[in-house]
N, C-alpha and C positions, 0 to 999 in steps of 0.2 A: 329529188332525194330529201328525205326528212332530215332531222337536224341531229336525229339518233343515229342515225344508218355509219357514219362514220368510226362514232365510237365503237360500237360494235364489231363493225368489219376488224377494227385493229385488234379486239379483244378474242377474236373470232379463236386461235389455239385453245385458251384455258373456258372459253363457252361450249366449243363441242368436248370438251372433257369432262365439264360435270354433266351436260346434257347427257352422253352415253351411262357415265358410272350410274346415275338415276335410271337412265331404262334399262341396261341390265339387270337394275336389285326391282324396279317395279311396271315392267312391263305385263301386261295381259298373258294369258297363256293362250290364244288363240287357236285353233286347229290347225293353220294355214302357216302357224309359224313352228308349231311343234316339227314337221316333218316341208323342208323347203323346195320345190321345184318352181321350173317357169311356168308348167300347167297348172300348179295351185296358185300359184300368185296370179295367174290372169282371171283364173274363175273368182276367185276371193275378190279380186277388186272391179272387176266387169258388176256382181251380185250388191257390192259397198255403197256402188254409185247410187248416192241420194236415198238410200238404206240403212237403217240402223244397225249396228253391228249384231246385236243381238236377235235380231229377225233374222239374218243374215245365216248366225251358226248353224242351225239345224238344216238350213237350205244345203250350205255350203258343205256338211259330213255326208249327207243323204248322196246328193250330185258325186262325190270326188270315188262313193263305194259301190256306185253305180255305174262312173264312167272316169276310172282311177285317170287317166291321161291324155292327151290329144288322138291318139289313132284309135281310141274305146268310143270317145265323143265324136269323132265321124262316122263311124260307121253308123249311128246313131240315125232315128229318124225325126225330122222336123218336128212332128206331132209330141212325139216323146217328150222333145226337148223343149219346147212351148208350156206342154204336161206339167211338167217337174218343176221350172220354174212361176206356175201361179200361184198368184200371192205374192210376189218380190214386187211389182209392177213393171212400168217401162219396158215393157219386152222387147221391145226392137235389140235391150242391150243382152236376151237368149238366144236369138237369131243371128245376132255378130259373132258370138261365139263361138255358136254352130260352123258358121262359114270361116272363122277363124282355126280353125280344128282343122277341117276339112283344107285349106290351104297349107296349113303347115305341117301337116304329112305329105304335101306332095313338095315340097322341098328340100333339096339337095342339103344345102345349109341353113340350119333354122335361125331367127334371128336374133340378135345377140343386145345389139345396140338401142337408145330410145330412139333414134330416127328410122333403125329398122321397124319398129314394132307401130309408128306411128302410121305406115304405109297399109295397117289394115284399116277396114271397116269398122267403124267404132271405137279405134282405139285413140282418145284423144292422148296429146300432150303430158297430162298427169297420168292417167293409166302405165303411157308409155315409159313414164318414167319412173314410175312405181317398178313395172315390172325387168326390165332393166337389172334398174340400181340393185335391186333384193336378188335377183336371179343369177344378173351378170356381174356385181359391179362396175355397171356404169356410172362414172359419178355426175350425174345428172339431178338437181334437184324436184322432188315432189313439192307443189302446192296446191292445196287441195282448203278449203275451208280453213279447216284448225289450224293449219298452216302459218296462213292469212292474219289471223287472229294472234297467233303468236306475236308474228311481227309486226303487225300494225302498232304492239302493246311495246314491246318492246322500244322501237324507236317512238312512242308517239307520236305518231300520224293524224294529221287531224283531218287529212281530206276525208270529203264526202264519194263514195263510189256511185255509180249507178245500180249495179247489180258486181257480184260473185266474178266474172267473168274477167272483170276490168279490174279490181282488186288481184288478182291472181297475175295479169298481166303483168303489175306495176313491182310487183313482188317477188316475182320470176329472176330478175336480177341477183337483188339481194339473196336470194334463197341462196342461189348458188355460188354465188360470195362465200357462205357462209359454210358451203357441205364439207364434211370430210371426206377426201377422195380415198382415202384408206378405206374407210367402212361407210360409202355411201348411203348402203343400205338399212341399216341400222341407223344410221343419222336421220335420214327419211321416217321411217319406222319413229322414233324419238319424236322427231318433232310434232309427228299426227298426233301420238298418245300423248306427250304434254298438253297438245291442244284440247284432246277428248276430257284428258283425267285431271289435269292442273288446271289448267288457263280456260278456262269453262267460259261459254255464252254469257253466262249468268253465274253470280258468285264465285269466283274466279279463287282459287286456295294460293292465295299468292306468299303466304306463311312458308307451307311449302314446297314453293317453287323452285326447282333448281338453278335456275338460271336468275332466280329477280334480281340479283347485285348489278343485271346488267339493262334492268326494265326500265325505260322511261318514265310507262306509264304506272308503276308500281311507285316511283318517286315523286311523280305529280299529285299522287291519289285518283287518278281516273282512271285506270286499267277496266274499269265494269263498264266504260263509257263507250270503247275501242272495240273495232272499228266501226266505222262510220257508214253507214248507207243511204241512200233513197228509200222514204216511204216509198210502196210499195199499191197499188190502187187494188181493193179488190174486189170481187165482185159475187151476184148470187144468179145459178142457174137450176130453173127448176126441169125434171125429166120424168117422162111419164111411161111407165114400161108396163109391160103384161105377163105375168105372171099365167102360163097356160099347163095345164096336166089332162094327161089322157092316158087312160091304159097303162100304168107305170111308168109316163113318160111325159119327158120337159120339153117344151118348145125353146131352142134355144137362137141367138142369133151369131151364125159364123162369118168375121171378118174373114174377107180376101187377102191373100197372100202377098196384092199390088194397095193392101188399103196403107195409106199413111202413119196410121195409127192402130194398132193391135191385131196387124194380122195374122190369121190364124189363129188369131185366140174369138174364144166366145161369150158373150153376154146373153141377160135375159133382154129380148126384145124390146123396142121401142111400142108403145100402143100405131104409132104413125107407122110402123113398119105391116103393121094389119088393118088399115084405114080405121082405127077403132078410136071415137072419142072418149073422152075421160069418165068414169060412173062417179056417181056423186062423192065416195069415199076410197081411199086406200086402203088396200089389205096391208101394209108394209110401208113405213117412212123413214126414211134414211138417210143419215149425210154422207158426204166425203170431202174433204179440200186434196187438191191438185194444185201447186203454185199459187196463184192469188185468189183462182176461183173453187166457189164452195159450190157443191153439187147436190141440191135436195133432191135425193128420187125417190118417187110418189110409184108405188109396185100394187098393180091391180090383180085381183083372183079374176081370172075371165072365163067364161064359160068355151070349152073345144067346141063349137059347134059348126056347121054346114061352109059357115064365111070362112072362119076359121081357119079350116081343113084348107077351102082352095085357096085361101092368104098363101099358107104355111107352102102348097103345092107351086104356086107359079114363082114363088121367092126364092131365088136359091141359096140365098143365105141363110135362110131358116131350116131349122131340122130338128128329128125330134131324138131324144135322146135316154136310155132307159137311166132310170132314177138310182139303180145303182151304179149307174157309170159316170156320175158326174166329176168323179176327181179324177178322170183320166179325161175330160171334155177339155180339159184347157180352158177352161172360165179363169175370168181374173179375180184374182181374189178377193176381194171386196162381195164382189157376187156369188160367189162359191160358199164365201163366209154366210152371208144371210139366208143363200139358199139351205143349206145346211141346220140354222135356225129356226128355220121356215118348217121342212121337213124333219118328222119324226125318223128312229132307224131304220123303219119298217118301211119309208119313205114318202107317208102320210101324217098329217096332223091332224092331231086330236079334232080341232075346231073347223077344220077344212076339206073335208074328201073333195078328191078330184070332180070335177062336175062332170 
């Protein structure tokens, strides 16, 4: 326990008092909060995970008017639901959903509790308790990043963490020291958007803060210091993919449904996936960072020709797929973006006809 965490806890009545009266007068107008159920709050924060809120809205109106509730979203098929979500990344957390849906229409009593909701697939600890608290009134606390960040600043904590994980762990106590079991949810709610709109990563508006009368690190002067991590090692991967068209159509490559990583969704090929070495130049350079590592993929124009064809034939992961149906292909978004860059409306470029 930090040397803050006491004061706090005793001050804990007149702290969740000004923290609420601040998020009722300057809370977000969210979509997900304008009209409240347990099916918007699971999709809302399934979609949040390690997503920007903002990317997030438009995903998040399209989905809820598509598949207003849990029995809309089962009946629903895999592909769809892959579909709809590219772009957001992490899919494994579309496919939770899906099966998340699909389970809880078949039960008698749906779940109310966070250690109910933690018994699904996907649903960790904070989802669980997100969904909960805002749903059910459980008073359970969320800690989620911002969370973290608040309190670390708050008591002044000087440890160092490893990662997110073990910060959240240490913090888990205090949180819920701290919740209002009246309005759990709202309390929860409160403390992310303090975290998001006050207590920033960077430049921190601690003028005004609702809470700094009770900040450690606002009395120190190091609140922008708070908290603490491990560098972080990272690293460079280069990838070499083939960019293939024929006859109106994309060669594309579809994960398995038992793959580890994105299955069911689709990318442009790997060149190794058609024994085809590198040609002197890229058609298309591109980054992305994922976690520590950065991704240069190097995207070749390849000629469809004889090898090609019986590459594409004995693969079964590869397939081809007409050029106006690529936003229902379930490409990840990253890929879907470029391809899209790539190709004109007409589904040709200028500089490029199909070979």
């Amino acid at each position: 326990m930090s040397f803050g965490e006491p004061k706090l806890i005793s001050a804990a009545p007149a702290f969740r008092k000004s923290l609420l009266l601040w998020f009722f007068k300057n809370h977000r107008p969210l979509p997900w909060r304008k009209k409240t159920s347990a099916y918007r709050t699971v999709v809302s924060e399934l979609m949040s995970q390690q997503t920007q809120i903002a990317t997030v809205i438009p995903y998040f109106e399209k989905w809820v008017k598509k598949w207003p509730d849990f029995a809309a979203l089962a009946q629903a098929k895999e592909s769809e639901v892959l579909a709809a979500w590219a772009g957001l990344g992490y899919y494994s957390r579309a496919r939770h959903l899906w099966q998340l849906a699909r389970q809880v229409v078949e039960q008698k009593n749906p779940p109310r509790t966070a250690k109910e909701w933690e018994k699904f697939k996907g649903v960790g600890p904070y989802t669980a308790a997100a969904i909960a608290s805002i749903s059910f009134a459980d008073p359970v606390a969320v800690v989620d990043g911002n969370v973290v960040r608040v309190l670390a600043r708050l008591t002044a904590s000087q440890k160092q963490w490893l990662d997110r994980s073990a910060s959240v762990k240490d913090f888990t106590p205090l949180a819920n020291a701290l919740i209002d079991t009246r309005k759990p949810g709202d309390f929860n709610q409160a403390m992310m958007e303090l975290g998001a709109l006050v207590c920033r990563k960077t430049s921190p508006d601690c003028v005004h803060c609702p809470v700094a009368r009770w900040c450690q690190a606002k009395a120190l002067g190091i609140a922008e210091r708070l908290p603490k991590f491990a560098a972080k090692t990272s690293r460079k991967v280069v990838v070499h993919r083939a960019l293939v068209l024929q006859s109106e159509k994309l060669l594309i490559k579809r994960y398995p449904l038992s793959a580890r990583r994105l299955a069911g969704m689709a990318e442009i090929p790997l060149l190794s996936d058609l024994a085809i070495n590198p040609p002197s130049s890229p058609s298309l350079s591109k980054r992305r960072t994922i976690g520590s590592v950065t991704y240069e993929e190097q995207i070749y124009h390849i000629k469809a020709d004889v090898d090609i064809r019986r590459h594409s034939a004995k693969n079964p992961e590869l397939e081809w797929v007409k050029l106006n149906q690529l936003t229902d292909a379930a490409l990840t978004g990253p890929h879907l973006r470029w391809l899209r860059d790539w190709l004109n409306p007409d589904g040709l470029t200028k500089r490029d006809k199909p070979l």
